[in-house]
Every structure is written in C-alpha cells, then in structure tokens.
N, C-alpha and C positions, 0 to 999 in steps of 0.2 A: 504494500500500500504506500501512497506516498501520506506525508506527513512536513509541516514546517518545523523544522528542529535548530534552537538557539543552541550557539557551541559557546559562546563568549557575553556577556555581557557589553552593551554598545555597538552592539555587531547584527546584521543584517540577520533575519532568518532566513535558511537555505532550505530550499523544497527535497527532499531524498525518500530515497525508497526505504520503507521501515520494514522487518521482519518483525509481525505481533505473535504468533502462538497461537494455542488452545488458550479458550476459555479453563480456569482449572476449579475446582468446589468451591460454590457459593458465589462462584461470579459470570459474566454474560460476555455477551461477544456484541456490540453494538454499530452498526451501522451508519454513523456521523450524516446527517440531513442539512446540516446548519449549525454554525456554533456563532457567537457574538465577541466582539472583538474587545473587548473590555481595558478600563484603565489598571487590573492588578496585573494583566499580561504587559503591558507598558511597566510596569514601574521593576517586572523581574529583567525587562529589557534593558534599562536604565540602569540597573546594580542597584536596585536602593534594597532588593527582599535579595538578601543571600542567604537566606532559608534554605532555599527553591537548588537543589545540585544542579548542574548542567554539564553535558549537553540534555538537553532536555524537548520536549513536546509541551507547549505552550498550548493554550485554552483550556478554557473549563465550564464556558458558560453552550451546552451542547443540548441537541434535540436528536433523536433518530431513533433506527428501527432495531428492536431484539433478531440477529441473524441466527447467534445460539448461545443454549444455555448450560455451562458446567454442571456435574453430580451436587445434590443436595439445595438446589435451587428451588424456593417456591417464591411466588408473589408476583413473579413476573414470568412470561414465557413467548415461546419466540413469534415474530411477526408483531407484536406488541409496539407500539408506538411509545417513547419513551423521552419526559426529559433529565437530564444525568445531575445529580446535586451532588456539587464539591464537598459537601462534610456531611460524611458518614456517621454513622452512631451505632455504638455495639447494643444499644437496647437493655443493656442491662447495668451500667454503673450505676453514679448515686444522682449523675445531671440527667442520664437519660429517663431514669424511675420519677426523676420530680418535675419535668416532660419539660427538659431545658434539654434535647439533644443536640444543638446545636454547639455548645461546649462538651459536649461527650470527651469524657475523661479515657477512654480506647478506641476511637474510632480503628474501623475494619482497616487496614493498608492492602492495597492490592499486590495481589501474588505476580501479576504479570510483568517481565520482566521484557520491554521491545527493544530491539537494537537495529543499528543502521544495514540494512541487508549487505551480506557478504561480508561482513565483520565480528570479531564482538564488540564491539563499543556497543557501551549501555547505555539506553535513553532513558529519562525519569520524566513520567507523564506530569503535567504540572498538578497540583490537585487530587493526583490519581485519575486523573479524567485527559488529559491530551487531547484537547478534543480541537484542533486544530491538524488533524488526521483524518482520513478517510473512514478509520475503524481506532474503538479504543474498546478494550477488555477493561470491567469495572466490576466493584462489587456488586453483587444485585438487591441491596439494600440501597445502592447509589440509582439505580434507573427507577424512574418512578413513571408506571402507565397515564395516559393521557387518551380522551378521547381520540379516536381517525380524523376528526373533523377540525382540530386543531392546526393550523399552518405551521411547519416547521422551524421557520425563522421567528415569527412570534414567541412559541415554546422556546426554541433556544434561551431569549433573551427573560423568562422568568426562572431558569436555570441561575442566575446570579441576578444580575440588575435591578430588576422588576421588584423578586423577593427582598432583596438588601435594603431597597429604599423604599416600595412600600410598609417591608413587614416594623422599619426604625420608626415610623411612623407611630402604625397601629398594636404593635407589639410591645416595641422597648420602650417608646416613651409613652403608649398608650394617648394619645391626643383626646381629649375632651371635646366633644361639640360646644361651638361658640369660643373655644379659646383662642389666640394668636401665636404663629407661628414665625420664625423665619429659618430658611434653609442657606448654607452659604455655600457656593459652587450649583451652577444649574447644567452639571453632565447628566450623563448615563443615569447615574443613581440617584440625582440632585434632585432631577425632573419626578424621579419617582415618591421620592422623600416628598415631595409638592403634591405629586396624586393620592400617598399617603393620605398629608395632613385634610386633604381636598374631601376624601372618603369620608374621614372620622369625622368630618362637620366640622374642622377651624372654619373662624371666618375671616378672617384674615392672615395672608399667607405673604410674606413678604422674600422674594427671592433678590440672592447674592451673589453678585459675580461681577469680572474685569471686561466682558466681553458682550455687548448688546445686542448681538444674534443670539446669543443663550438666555438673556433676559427677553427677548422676545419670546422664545420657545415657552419659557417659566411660563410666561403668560398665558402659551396656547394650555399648558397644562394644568393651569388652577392658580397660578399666584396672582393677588389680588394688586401686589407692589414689585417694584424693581427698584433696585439701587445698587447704580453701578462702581464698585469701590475703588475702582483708580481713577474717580471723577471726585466721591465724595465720600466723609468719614460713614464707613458703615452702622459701628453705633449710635452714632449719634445722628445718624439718618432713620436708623430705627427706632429708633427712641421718641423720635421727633412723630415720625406716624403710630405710634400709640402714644398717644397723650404724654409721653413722656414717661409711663413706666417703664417701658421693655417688654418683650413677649414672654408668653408664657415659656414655647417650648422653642430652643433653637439646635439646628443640627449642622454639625462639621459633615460637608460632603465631598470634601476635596482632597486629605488625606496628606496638606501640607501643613505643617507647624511652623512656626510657632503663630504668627499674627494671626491667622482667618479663624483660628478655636479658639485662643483666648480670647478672640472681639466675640464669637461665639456665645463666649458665656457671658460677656461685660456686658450684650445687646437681652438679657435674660431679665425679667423683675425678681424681686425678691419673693426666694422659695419656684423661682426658677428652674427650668430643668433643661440640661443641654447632653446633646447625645453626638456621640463620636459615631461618625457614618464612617469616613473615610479612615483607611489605613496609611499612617505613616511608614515611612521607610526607620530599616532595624535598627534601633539604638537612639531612637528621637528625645532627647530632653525636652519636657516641656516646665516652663517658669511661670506660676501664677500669685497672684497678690494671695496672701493667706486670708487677709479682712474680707474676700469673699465669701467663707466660709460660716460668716458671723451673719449673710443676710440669708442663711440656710438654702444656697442654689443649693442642687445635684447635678453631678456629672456622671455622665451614663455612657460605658460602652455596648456598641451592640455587633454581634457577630452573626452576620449572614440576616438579619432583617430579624435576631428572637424568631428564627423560625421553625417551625415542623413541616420538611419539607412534603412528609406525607399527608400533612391535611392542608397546609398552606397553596402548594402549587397547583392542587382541584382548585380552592377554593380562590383566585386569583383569578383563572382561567375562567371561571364561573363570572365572575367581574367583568371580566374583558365580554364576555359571549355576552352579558348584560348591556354591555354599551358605557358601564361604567369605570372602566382602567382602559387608560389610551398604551396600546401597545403597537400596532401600527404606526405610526408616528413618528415611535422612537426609531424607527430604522431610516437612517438616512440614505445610506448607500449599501447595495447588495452587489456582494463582491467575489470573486473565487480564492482557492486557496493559494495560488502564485501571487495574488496580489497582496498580502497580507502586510507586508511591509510599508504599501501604501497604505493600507487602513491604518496602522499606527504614525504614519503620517501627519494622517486627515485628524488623528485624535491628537495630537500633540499639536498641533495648529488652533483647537477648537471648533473646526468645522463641522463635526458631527455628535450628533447623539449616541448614535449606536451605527457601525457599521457589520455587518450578517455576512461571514463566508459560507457561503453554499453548495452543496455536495450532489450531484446527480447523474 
C-alpha cells in the first residue's frame, strides 16, 4: 500500500510503499476512505510532539471500510463502515469504570508493526491509527461502526476535530444555556468549540483570532462576535462586549502558549472557567498571576472533547443528519494522498479549515 511517511522532523513527507500484515487478535484491517488533515499532524511535522518516534505514518483523524477482522474480535465486523478514534480504552481501569475513557490509564497499543516494503525499517503509525495510508490495522475497540449513509470525508473529520471541539464544549466545560463564551483560535477545532458553545445555548459566542477569513468562518458557525487580536487587545475587547465582566467560559484552541491562554483566562469573570482545547508542544512552561486564583477561575484541560467515543460519535452524526452540527463546511479543500504536503501548507498559511485526503 502506499502511505505518506515522515523520516525527519521539518522535512517533507514522502509517499512509499508500506508493507502492513495481518490483522492479529482483537484488531481489524481497515480500508482508509478519507482521513482529515489536522493541526496535531503539523505540529509532529514541526518537532514541537517528540513523543511521536519516526519514521512514522502521520494521520489519525480517519473514516473507512472493515476489509478484515483478527481472532477474538466482536463489535465490529467486516464490510462495516467505520470511523477510527485515536484513544483507545482498555475498559477496565479506574478512568474507564468512572466513564472518563478518554484518559484510560492502558489504552490497547497496536500489535501491528508496518515497514517501508523491501526493508525493515519500522514505521510507527501516528496514534496507532496512520491513517494517512491507504490501509491501517487498528485495535477494534478503535473503529467504531457508523451508519452507510454517512459520507466518508464528513466521518473522517469527527474522528478528531468535530469531537475535540464540540465535545470541550458540551463535555469538559459543560456550557450552560444563556451563558457567554469566547473561543481563541477559529481552526479546525476552534470552529467546532463555537458549534459546541452554539449547541449548548450560549448566547453569546465571541471568536478569536489574527486572521479575518477565520473570523468570518466563526461567524458562519455560531459566533455572535469577532475580534481580531493583532488589531486589538483581546481582553479587553472582551471585556468590553460583556458589560465589562468577562465570559463565563473561554477556551484555548490554538495550542500556543504563553499569550492567547493566559489572555484566555484574564478574558474569564470571576468563578470563571477556561478550558485548554489546544495542545502545546512538549515541555511548554506556562507563567500565571497567582491573584487569579483568589477570584476562584478554573482551568480545565480536556483530552479529545471528554469524550466517549462510542456514544459520542453516533451521537454527533445524529446532529449533523439533524441539520444541526455544520460538518460540511468545515472541508475546505479535498485532496489526495500525494498532495499532503500541500495541505499542510494550506494549514500553516491559515487558508483552510479542514482539508480531507481521499482514498478511492
């Protein structure tokens, strides 16, 4: 199969043919439809996650079809439309029992092991998912069925995206109808974090960012305000549109420190709540006034939207099929799998929401 596989950080990805395997127990052999081109695959591109070993197989936000299924596999079976969720849960520690498995204390690691064909060099899927490949072997705890009628490029992007920035919303900081919100960064996720608050009944949604193609978009998706912060101070532009207290909930969706979280939380009223959407790269200090802590804000992180991705990504899909989660939209550009390097392009520029490589 071929696959785009990063050998270097800062370095172009190269299209190559991959040797994948057998499925082996308790995981599936999946058929790539569409995967979403996301900012945490940019930022392993970048060096900022050296988490992530390389050479490696990049994406994770993936849609496709069950081709086959390893011994002791139930829940999913082949021909199965599927989309693939990057954090697995063993179902049984103490975060999955008290139905946080998205911090799963053992998530499942995949057995499969792909290499560059006619070699060994070992590729390490990103996520466990690679889904920037024609085919990725996953746990089957990771593919989660999905009605036929679903569009694959759609599904892909609730595979990460969708879920992260709706679920920070409605999950991690649970948004109140009639509260006020603002989100800083209007990407991928930013825009979702906006549909989020939009769902839960804020009634005002104030979006943040450098870039006024993206503050336009905020708007197609629910935000009531824009304010663009290399024009004007963002706290104190939000400040300014609620009466001067601050909103209730604000969310970091950019995943750079230090300024855009700590104004973050400074744009919060007191008792406050601000939610860390975006991941910083490894080893980020962050410096905050301690007298914040006197007006009782919270600061909240959230990993993968507080989601379950087994009742979350029905029930998202269920949204969209209602008319009410804009998923369409968010795909700017649909792309192949050579061109990949230009979709991180397009996203490093800020010219897209989401760009979709597609598999057929």
């Amino acid at each position: 199969m071929k696959a785009a596989v990063l050998h270097q950080p800062k370095t172009p990805l190269r299209i190559e043919e991959v040797e994948l395997g057998e499925p082996g127990a308790g995981e599936v052999l999946v058929k790539l439809m569409a995967s979403g081109v996301c900012h945490s695959d940019w930022h392993v591109v970048k060096g900022d996650w050296s988490m992530m070993p390389l050479p490696g197989i990049l994406g994770h936000e993936g849609a496709g079809i069950v081709e086959a299924t390893g011994p002791n596999v139930t829940g999913v079976n082949k021909g199965d439309h599927v989309i693939l969720s990057w954090k697995t849960s063993c179902g049984l520690c103490e975060m999955c029992q008290k139905g946080w498995p998205q911090v799963c204390e053992r998530s499942p690691a995949p057995k499969s092991k792909p290499t560059v064909k006619g070699t060994a060099t070992r590729l390490y899927p990103m996520a466990g998912l690679g889904t920037f490949g024609e085919y990725a072997i996953v746990p089957a705890v990771a593919a989660i069925p999905i009605e036929k009628d679903i569009p694959f490029a759609q599904a892909a992007l609730v595979g990460c995206g969708v879920t992260t920035g709706v679920g920070a919303a409605i999950n991690t900081a649970n948004v109140q109808p009639g509260s006020t919100c603002a989100v800083f960064g209007a990407g991928g996720v930013g825009l979702n974090v906006i549909q989020g608050c939009r769902i839960a009944g804020a009634t005002q949604i104030i979006a943040v960012d450098v870039l006024d193609n993206k503050l336009a978009m905020a708007k197609e998706f629910g935000a009531t305000d824009a304010v663009n912060a290399a024009k004007d101070d963002p706290v104190a532009k939000v400040r300014e549109l609620t009466g001067g207290a601050g909103v209730h909930y604000a969310f970091e969706a950019i995943g750079t420190v230090e300024k855009p979280f700590v104004q973050s939380i400074l744009c919060t009223r007191k008792r406050g709540v601000t939610v860390w959407v975006g991941h910083a790269p490894v080893n980020t200090p962050v410096t905050l006034d301690a007298r914040i802590l006197f007006l009782e804000k919270s600061v909240i992180g959230s990993m993968y939207g507080s989601s379950r991705p087994h009742v979350d990504f029905p029930r998202l899909l269920r949204l969209y099929k209602a008319g009410k989660l804009r998923i369409d939209e968010l795909i700017t550009k649909r792309m192949r799998l050579g061109d990949v390097n230009t979709a991180f392009d397009l996203l490093a520029q800020g010219k897209v929401a989401r760009s979709v490589l597609t598999f057929d």
